[in-house]
C-alpha positions in Angstrom: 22.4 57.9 -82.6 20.4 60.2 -84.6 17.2 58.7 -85.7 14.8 59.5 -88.3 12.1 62.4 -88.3 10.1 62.4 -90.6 6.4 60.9 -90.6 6.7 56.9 -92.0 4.9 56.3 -94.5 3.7 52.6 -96.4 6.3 53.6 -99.8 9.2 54.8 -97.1 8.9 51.1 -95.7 10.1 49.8 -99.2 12.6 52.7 -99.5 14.0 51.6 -96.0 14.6 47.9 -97.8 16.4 49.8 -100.9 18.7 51.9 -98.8 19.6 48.9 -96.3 17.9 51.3 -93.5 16.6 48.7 -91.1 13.5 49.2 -89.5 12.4 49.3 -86.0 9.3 48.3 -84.9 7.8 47.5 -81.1 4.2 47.0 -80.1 2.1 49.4 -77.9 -1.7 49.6 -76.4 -1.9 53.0 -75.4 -1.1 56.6 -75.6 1.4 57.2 -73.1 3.6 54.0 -74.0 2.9 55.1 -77.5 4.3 58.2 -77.4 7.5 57.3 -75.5 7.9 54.5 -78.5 7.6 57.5 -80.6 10.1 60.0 -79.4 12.8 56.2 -79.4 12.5 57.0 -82.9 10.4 53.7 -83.6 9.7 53.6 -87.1 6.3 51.2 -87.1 4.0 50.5 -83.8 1.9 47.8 -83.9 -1.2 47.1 -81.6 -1.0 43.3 -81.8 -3.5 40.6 -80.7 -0.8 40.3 -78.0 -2.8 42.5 -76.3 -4.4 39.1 -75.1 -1.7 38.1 -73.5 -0.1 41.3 -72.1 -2.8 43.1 -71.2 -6.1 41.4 -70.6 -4.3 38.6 -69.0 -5.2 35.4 -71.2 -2.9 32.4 -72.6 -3.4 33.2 -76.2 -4.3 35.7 -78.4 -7.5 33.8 -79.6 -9.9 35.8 -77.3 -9.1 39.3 -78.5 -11.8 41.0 -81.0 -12.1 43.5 -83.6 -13.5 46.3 -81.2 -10.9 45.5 -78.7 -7.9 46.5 -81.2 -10.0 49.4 -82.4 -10.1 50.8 -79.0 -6.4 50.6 -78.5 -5.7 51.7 -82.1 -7.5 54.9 -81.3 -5.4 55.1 -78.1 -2.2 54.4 -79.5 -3.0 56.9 -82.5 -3.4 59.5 -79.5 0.1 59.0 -78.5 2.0 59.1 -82.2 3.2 61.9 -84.4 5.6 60.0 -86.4 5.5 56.1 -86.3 3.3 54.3 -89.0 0.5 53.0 -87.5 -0.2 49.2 -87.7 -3.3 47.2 -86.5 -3.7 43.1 -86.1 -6.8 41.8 -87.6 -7.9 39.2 -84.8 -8.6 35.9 -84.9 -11.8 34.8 -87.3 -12.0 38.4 -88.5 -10.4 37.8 -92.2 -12.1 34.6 -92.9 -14.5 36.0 -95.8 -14.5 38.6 -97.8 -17.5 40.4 -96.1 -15.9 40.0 -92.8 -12.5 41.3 -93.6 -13.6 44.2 -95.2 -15.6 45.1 -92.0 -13.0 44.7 -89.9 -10.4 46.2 -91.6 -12.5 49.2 -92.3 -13.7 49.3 -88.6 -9.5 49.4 -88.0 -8.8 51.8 -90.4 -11.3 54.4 -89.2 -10.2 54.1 -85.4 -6.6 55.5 -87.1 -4.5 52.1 -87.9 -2.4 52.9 -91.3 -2.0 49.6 -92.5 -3.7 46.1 -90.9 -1.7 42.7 -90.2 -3.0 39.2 -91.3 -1.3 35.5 -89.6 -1.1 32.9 -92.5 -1.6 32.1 -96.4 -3.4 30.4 -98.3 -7.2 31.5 -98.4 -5.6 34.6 -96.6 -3.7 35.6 -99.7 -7.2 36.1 -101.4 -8.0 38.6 -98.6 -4.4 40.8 -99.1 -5.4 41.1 -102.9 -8.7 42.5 -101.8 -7.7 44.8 -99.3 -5.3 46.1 -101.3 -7.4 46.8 -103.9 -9.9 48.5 -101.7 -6.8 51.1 -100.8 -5.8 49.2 -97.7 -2.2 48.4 -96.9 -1.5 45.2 -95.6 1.4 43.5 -93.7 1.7 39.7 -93.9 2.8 37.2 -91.0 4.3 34.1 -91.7 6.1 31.5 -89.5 4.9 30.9 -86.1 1.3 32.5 -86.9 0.1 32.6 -82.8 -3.9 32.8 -83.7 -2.6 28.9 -85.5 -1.0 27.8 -81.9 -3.7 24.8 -80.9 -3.1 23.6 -85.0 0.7 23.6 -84.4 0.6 22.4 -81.2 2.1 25.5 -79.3 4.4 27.8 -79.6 7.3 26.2 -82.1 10.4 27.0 -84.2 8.7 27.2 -87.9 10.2 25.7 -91.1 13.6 24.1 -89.8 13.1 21.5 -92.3 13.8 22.3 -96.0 10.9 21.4 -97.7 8.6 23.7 -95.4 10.9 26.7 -95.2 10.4 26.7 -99.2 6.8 25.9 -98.9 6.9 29.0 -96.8 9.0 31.1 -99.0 6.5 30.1 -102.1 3.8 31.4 -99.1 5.6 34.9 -99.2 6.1 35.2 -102.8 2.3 35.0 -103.4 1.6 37.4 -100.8 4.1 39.8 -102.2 2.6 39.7 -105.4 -1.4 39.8 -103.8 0.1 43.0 -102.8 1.4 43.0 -99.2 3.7 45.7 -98.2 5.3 44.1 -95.4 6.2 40.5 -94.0 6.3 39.4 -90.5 8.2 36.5 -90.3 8.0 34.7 -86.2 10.4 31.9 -85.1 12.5 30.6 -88.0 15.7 29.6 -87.8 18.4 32.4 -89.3 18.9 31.4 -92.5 14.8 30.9 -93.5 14.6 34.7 -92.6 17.5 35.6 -94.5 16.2 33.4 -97.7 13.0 35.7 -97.3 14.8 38.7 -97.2 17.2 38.8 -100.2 14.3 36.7 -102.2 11.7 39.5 -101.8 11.4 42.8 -102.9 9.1 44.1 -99.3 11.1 44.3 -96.5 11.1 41.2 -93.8 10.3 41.9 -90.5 11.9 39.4 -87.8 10.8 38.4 -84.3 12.5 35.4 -84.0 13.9 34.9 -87.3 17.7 36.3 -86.6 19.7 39.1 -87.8 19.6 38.9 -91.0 16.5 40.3 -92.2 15.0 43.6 -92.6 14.1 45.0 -89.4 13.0 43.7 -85.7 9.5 43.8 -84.0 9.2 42.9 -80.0 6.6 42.7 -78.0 6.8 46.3 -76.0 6.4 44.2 -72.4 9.4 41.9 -73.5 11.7 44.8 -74.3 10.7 45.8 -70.6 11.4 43.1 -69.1 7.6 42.8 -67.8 6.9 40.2 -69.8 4.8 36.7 -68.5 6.8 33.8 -68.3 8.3 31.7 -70.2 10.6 34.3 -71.8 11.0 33.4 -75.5 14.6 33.2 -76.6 14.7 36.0 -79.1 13.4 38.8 -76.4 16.1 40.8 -74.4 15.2 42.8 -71.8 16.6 46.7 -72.9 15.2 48.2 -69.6 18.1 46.0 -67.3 21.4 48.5 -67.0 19.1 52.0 -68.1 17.7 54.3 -65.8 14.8 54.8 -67.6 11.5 53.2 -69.7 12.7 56.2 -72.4 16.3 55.2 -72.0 15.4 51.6 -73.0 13.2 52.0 -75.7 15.9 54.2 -77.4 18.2 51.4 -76.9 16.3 49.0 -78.7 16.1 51.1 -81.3 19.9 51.8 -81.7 20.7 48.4 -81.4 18.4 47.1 -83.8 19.6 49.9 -86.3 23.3 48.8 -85.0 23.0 45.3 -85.8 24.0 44.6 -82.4 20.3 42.7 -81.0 19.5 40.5 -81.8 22.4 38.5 -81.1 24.0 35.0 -81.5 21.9 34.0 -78.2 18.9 35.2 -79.7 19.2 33.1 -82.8 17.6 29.9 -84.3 19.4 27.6 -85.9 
């Protein structure tokens, strides 16, 4: 399928919402993977805290610090001519106003285009300032992995009613503090697609079924490198292609498709 070409910008992600264009979006770490994310047509690459898990080998993403997503933000950035460029803020680096400013600046002058912050509350203060300060921000809501000890692992979010419109009243505010994008982790189908026809940025679902505004895996997932357990909403894209390339295009074109994720991918 023909994909996009021209360099993603923060306003195109919007546009994407308006013209029911869904967006694509995988993680990477460095240049090489970055650029053959690229050339899939990926519109958005994220360098996630994941990095904890996928790359330095640890059981959560709590370890990972501010100079370790710089360094792979610069890597990444190497690798890109088109995607837009998103960074994680890591755990404990958003928790004051001094602090998130630092780190976000750090991020943003090691290349990242727009920074990504797990939770509400006090956090919502922290969106409104960044984005005064010029700095796009995407929200994450949902299963929020730098929370996992407070939830007690890794856990379907908001399958009762009350907290999947505690957590849509979450969105709204961080909507109107000024994020550009939402993140929305392990929901059942219908929370995500409450979230997405109630708010004006586009949703982004890992987890949170077909009916939002675009789909984010982790890259090692798509490849089917991933450490176990395998979470129910990954599909490995390299099984049945003859190449990483091949793969990555076909997560693309299925995402764009509507055919991943699918029913088995889906919570209910």
């Amino acid at each position: 399928m023909n994909h996009r070409t021209d360099k993603v910008t923060v306003p195109d992600l919007k546009r994407f919402k308006v013209e029911a264009s869904l967006i694509t979006m995988l993680t990477a770490y460095d240049a090489s993977f970055a650029r053959l994310v690229d050339q899939a047509g990926c519109d958005c690459v994220l360098v996630g805290d994941s990095l904890g898990n996928v790359i330095q080998g640890h059981d959560s993403t709590l370890r990972v610090s501010v100079d370790d997503i710089a360094y792979h933000v610069e890597a990444v950035g190497r690798g890109l001519s088109r995607a837009l460029l998103i960074a994680d803020m890591p755990f404990l680096s958003y928790h004051d106003r001094t602090t998130t400013m630092a780190a976000a600046g750090t991020l943003m002058r090691a290349g990242a285009e727009m920074v990504k912050l797990e939770g509400a509350g006090p956090v919502i203060d922290r969106v409104a300032e960044l984005v005064e300060h010029g700095i796009p921000v995407c929200a994450h809501l949902g299963l929020t992995p730098q929370h996992v000890h407070q939830l007690g692992g890794y856990r379907v979010q908001a399958r009762d009613q009350r907290v999947a419109e505690a957590l849509l009243a979450d969105a709204e505010r961080l909507q109107q503090a000024g994020a550009g994008l939402l993140v929305v982790e392990c929901v059942p189908e219908s929370v995500g697609a409450m979230l997405s026809s109630a708010l004006e940025i586009p949703v982004i679902g890992i987890g949170a079924g077909a009916e939002v505004d675009g789909q984010v895996l982790v890259l090692y997932d798509v490849l089917g490198i991933s450490i176990p357990p395998r979470p129910r909403f990954v599909a490995d894209f390299l099984c049945g292609c003859d190449s990483v390339q091949e793969a990555l295009s076909a997560y693309v074109d299925a995402v764009r498709e509507r055919k991943f994720p699918g029913r088995e991918h889906v919570y209910s």
